[in-house]
C-alpha positions in Angstrom: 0.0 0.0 0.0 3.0 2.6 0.9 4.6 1.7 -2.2 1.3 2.4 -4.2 0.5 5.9 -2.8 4.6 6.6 -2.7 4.2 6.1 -6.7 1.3 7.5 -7.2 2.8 11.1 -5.2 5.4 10.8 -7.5 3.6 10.4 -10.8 1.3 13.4 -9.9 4.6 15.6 -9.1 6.2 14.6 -12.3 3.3 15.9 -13.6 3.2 18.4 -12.3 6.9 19.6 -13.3 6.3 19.0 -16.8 3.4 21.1 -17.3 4.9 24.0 -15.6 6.4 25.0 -19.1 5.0 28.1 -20.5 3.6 27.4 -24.3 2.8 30.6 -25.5 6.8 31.5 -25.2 7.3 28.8 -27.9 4.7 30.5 -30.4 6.6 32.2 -33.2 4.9 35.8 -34.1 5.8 35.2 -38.0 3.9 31.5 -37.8 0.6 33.4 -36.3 1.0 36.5 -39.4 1.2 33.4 -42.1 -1.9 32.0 -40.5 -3.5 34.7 -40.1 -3.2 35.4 -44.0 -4.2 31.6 -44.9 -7.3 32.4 -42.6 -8.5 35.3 -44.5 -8.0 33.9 -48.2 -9.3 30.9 -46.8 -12.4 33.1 -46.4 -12.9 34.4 -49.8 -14.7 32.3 -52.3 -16.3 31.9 -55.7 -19.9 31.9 -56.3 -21.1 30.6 -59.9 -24.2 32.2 -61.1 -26.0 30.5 -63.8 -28.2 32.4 -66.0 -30.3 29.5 -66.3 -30.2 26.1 -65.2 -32.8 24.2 -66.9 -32.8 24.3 -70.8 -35.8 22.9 -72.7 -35.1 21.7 -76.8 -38.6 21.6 -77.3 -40.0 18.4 -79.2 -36.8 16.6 -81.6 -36.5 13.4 -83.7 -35.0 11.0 -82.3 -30.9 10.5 -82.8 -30.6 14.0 -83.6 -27.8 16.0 -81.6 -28.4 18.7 -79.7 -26.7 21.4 -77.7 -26.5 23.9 -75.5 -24.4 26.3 -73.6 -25.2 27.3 -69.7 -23.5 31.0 -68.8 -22.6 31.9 -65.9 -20.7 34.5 -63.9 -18.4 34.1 -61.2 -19.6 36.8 -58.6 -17.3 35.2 -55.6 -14.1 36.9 -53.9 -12.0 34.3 -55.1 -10.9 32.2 -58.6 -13.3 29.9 -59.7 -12.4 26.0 -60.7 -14.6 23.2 -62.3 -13.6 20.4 -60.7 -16.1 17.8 -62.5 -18.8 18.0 -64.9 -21.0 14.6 -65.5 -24.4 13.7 -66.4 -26.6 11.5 -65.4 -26.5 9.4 -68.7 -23.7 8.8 -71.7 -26.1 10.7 -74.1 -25.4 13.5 -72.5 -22.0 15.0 -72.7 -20.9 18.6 -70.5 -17.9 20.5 -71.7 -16.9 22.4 -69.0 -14.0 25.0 -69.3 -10.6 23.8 -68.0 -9.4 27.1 -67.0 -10.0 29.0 -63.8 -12.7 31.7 -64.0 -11.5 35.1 -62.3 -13.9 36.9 -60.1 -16.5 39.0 -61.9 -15.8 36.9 -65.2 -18.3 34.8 -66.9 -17.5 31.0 -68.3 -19.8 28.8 -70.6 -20.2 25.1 -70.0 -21.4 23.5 -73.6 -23.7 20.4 -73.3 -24.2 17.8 -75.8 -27.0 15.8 -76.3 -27.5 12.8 -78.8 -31.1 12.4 -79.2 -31.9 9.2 -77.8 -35.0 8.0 -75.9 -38.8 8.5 -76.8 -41.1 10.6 -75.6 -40.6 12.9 -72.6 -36.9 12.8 -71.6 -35.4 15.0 -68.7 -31.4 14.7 -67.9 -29.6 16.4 -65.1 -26.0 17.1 -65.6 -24.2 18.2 -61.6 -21.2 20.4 -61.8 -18.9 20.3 -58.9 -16.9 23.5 -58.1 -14.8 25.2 -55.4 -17.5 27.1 -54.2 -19.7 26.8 -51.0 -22.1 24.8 -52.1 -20.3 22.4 -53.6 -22.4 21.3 -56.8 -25.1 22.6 -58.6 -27.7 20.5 -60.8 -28.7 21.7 -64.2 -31.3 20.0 -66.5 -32.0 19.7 -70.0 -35.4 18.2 -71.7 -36.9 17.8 -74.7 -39.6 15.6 -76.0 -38.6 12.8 -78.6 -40.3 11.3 -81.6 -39.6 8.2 -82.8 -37.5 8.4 -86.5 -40.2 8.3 -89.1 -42.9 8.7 -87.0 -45.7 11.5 -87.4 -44.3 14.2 -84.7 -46.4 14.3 -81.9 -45.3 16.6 -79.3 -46.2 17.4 -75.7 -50.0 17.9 -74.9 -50.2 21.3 -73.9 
């Protein structure tokens, strides 16, 4: 029992000792500037602002390409970088540009469409960007006849 409370004394004063070191002296002033700095850009962003994001081709015969460009500005603080562009099909193709987009600049992302499908078809094609959000969803439709068939159209 003595030699369990004789160790114990003399963890807790080792302890003790070794936390009596003062940590703010070893805090270099030129590490808490560069910090400060990262801190701040770290704070500035881009925002992408499409001037639409849902395009409509109308009614189309089937197999016959399409596209479309989506605008947009970047209003953010910061550059702004496409990371990824996909769609959620192979028949549709985004084209986004592979250069940074400077703030208050505007950039064009082309999307190709093939035709395919019948009837009422609806893809979504998700852009992923250093922005806060993240992602944004755009959508393109059109209504598709059949080759050789009588057009038809949407009921309106």
């Amino acid at each position: 029992m003595k030699r369990a409370i004789l160790g114990l004394s003399l963890f807790t004063m080792l302890a003790f000792v070794a936390c009596k070191e003062n940590a703010s002296s070893k805090v270099k002033t030129d590490n808490v500037a560069v910090a400060a700095e990262r801190d701040e850009a770290a704070k500035l962003l881009p925002v992408m602002e499409f001037e639409k994001v849902e395009h409509d081709f109308g009614t189309i015969t089937q197999g016959t390409p399409q596209e479309t460009v989506f605008k947009f500005t970047n209003t953010g603080d910061a550059p702004l970088v496409i990371t990824k562009a996909t769609s959620s099909c192979g028949c549709t193709v985004p084209n986004p540009p592979k250069d940074p987009i400077p703030p208050g600049e505007q950039g064009e992302l082309l999307v190709k469409f093939n035709g395919t499908g019948q009837n009422q078809v609806t893809k979504t094609i998700t852009v992923v960007a250093n922005t806060v959000k993240g992602s944004v969803q755009l959508k393109i439709k059109a209504f598709v006849n059949p080759k050789g068939a009588a057009p038809l159209g949407p009921v309106k």
